[in-house]
Structure formats: C-alpha cells, structure tokens
C-alpha positions as CSV (number, residue, x, y, z in Angstrom):
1,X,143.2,109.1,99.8
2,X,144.7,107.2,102.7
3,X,142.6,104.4,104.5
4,X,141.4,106.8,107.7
5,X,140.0,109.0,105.2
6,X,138.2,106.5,103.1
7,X,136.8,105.1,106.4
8,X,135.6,108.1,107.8
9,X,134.0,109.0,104.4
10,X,132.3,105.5,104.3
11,X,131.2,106.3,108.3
12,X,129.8,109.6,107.2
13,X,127.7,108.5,103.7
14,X,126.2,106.0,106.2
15,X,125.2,108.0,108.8
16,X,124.0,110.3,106.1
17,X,121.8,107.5,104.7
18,X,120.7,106.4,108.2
19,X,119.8,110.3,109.1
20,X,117.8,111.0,105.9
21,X,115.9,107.7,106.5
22,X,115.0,108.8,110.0
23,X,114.1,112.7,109.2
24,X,111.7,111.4,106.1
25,X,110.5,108.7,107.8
26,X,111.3,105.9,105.1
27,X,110.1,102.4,106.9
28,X,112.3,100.2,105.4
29,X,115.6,102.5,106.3
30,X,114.2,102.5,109.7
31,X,113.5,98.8,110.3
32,X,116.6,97.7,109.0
33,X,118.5,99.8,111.5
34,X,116.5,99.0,114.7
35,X,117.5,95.2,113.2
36,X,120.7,95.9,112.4
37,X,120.8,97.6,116.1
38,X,118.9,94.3,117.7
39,X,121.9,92.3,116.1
40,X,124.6,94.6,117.6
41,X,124.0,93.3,121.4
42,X,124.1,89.7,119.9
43,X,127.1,88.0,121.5
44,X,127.2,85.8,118.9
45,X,127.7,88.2,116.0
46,X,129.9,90.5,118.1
47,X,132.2,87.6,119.1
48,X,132.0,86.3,115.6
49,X,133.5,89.6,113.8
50,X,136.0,90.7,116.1
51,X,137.4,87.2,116.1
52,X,137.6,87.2,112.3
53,X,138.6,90.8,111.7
54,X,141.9,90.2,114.0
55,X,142.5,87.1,112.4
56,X,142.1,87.7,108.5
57,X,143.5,91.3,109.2
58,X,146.7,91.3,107.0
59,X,145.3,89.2,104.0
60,X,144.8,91.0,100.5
61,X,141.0,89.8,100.5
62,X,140.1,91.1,103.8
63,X,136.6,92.7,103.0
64,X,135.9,90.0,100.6
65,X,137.2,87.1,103.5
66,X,135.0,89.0,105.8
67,X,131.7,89.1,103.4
68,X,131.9,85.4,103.5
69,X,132.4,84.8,107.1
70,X,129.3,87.6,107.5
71,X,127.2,85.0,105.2
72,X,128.4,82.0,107.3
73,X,128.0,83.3,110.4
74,X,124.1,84.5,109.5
75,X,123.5,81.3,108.2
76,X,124.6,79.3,111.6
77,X,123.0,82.0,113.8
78,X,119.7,81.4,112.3
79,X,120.1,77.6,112.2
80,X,121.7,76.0,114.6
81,X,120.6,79.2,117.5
82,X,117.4,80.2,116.3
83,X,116.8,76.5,114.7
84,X,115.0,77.5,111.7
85,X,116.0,79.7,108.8
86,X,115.3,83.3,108.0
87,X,114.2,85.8,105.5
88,X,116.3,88.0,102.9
89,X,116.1,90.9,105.0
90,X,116.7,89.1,108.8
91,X,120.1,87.6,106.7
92,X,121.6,90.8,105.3
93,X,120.6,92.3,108.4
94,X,123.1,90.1,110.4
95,X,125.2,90.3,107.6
96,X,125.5,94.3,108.1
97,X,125.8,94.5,111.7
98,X,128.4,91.9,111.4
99,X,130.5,94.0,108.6
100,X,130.0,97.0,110.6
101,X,131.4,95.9,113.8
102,X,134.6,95.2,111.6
103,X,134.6,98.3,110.7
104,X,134.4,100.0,113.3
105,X,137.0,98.1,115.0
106,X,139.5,98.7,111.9
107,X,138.5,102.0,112.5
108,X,139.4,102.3,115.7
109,X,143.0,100.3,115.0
110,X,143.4,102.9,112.6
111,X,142.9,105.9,114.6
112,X,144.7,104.5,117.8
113,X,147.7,103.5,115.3
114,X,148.2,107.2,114.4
C-alpha cells in the first residue's frame, strides 16, 4: 500500500471513530473533539506543527520526531502561556490536534505532489 492510501485509510478510521462517537452520543469521544477542535484555532499549536512537519520532513523518525515535539510543545503551551500545568486529557488533547495538523498537511503534500 503506498503512503496516500495508508493516509486516507488512517483519515477515514478516524472520522469513523469521531462519527460513531457523535451518533451514540459517547461523552468522552465528544469532549475530546470539541478540545481537540478548541486547540485547532490555537496559533500556537498551528505554528508549532507546520514549522516542525516541514522541517523534520525527510528524516526516517518523522512520526516519532513529531510525537516528541507534540509532547514539548503541550508542555510549554500550558506553562509558560497558560502559566500552570494541565491534566492527562488537556495534554493529549494538544498533543492530537498537534499530530493531526501534520497530517493533514503531509496529506495535502501528498495529494498536491501527484
């Protein structure tokens, strides 16, 4: 399977996961989108992954490279911005939106590269 494929398969079990939590009404599915969402219009976090997805993009870690800047970059949001620390959930929140507007941008590279 070639990468566009394996990112539009990832795209769709998402939005699959993200649909199901919405028709069944599953809280926790739901709140961390609408967080996940909140995160998304964050400057910060935008700025943050599309600087690091164009620069790490040809390493052999990438994914991994980009986990850590996701953790790094959640960690100084909430203390140095927000000035105090955060919660599992707030974190991997961050940390998600973060690896997802990667994504989507590799996605996009990909599909305007073809």
């Amino acid at each position: 399977m070639n990468k566009t494929k394996s990112y539009f398969t990832i795209l769709i079990a998402v939005t699959a996961v993200i649909a199901v939590g919405y028709i069944f009404n599953i809280a926790n599915i739901i709140y961390f989108t609408k967080q996940c969402l909140n995160y998304a219009g964050n400057n910060v976090i935008a700025t943050s992954a599309a600087v690091c997805a164009f620069i790490f993009l040809g390493n052999k870690s990438y994914w991994l490279i980009l986990s850590g800047c996701a953790a790094a970059t959640s960690l100084l949001f909430q203390f140095v911005i927000n000035g105090h620390g955060a919660g599992l959930i707030t974190t991997l929140a961050q940390m998600a939106t973060f690896l997802s507007l990667a994504f989507l941008m590799n996605l996009v590279k990909l599909i305007i590269n073809k």
